[in-house]
MARSELO-461404 format. One record per residue: residue in three letters; z, y, x of N, C-alpha, C in turn. Coordinates in steps of 0.05 Angstrom, whole numbers, plus 5000, padded with zeros to 4 digits. Atoms other than C-alpha are relative to their C-alpha. Layout:
N
ALAZYXZYXZYX...
END
This chain:
102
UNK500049765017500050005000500050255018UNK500049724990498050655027501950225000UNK498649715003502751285041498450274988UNK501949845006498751775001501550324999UNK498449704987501252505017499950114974UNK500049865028504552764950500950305003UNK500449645004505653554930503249945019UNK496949924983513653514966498150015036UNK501250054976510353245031498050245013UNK502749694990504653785033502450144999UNK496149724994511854265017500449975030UNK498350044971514954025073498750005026UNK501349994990508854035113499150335008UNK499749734997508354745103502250145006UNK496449815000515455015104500049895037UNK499350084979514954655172498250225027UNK503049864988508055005191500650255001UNK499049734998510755715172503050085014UNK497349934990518255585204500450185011UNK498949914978517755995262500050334990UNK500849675011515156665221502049994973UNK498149915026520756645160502450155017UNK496949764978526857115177502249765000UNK497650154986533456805193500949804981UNK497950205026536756665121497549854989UNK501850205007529356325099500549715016UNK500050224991529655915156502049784992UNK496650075010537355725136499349804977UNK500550225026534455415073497149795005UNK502950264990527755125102501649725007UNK498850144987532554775151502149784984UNK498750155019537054535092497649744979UNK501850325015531454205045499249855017UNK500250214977528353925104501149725007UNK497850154983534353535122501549884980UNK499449995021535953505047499249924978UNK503749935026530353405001501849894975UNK498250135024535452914955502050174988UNK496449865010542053384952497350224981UNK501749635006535354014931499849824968UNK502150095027532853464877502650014974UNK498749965025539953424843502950145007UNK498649805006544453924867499450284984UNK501049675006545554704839499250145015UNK500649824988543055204857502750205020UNK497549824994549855524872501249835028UNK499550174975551054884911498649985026UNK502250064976545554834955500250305012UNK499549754984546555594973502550075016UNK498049874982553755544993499249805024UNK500850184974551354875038498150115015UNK501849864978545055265067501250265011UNK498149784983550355845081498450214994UNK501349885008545656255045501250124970UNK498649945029546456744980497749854977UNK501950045015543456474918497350084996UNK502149834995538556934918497449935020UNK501050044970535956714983498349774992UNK500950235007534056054951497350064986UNK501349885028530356344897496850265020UNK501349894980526656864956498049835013UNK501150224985524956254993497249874980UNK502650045016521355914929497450224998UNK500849865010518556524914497350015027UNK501649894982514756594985498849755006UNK501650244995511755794984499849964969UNK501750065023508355974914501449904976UNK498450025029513955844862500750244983UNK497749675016516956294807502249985003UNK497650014996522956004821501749745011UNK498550314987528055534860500249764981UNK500350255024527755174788497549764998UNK502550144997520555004793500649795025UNK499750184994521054724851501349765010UNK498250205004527054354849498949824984UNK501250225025522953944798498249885011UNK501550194988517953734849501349765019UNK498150314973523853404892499949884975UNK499150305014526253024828497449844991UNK503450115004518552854816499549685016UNK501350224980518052534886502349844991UNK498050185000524152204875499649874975UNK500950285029522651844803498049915014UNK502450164991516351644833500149775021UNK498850214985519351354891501649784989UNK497250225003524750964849497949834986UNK502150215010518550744811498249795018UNK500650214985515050504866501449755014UNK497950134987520150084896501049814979UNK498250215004522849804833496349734998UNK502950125002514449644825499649795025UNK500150294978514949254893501549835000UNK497750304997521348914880498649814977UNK501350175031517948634809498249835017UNK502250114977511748404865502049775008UNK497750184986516848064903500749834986UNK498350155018520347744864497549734985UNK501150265018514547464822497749845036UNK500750204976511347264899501249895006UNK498650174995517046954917500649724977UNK499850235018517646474848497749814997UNK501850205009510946224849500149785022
END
């Protein structure tokens, strides 16, 4: 099964590509999803700003400058990749399982 490069991956591909040119407190939150992508998909917003050491605001700045309206949007593409992943996976264990019985 192929790794096919979904919309987070291109994210993270970019946030990685622009690192060096965001100011200080962007980077602060690049460096957090990055490192994070799960706590972004189902923490708050309030949460993920006191852990990136950043103000809420900052979060919301950040979306705003990699094409979102808001840290809401794309907090919804982490939980995206993440259903899809739990789908794939339970989709290979089902595989498994029925390769291993025959």
């Amino acid at each position: 099964m192929a790794n096919n490069p979904t919309q987070l991956t291109i994210l993270q591909d970019e946030i990685r590509r622009r690192y060096d040119t965001l100011s200080k407190r962007l980077k602060q939150v690049a460096r957090y999803i990055l490192d994070n992508s799960n706590s972004v998909a189902f923490d708050t917003v309030a949460s993920i700003a006191q852990q990136a050491d950043v103000p809420p605001s900052t979060l919301i700045r950040f979306a705003n400058a990699f094409g979102f309206s808001g840290f809401n949007e794309m907090k919804q593409m982490f939980k995206q990749h993440l259903m899809e992943e739990t789908a794939n996976y339970t989709e290979r264990a089902r595989l498994f399982r029925q390769t291993t019985s025959d």
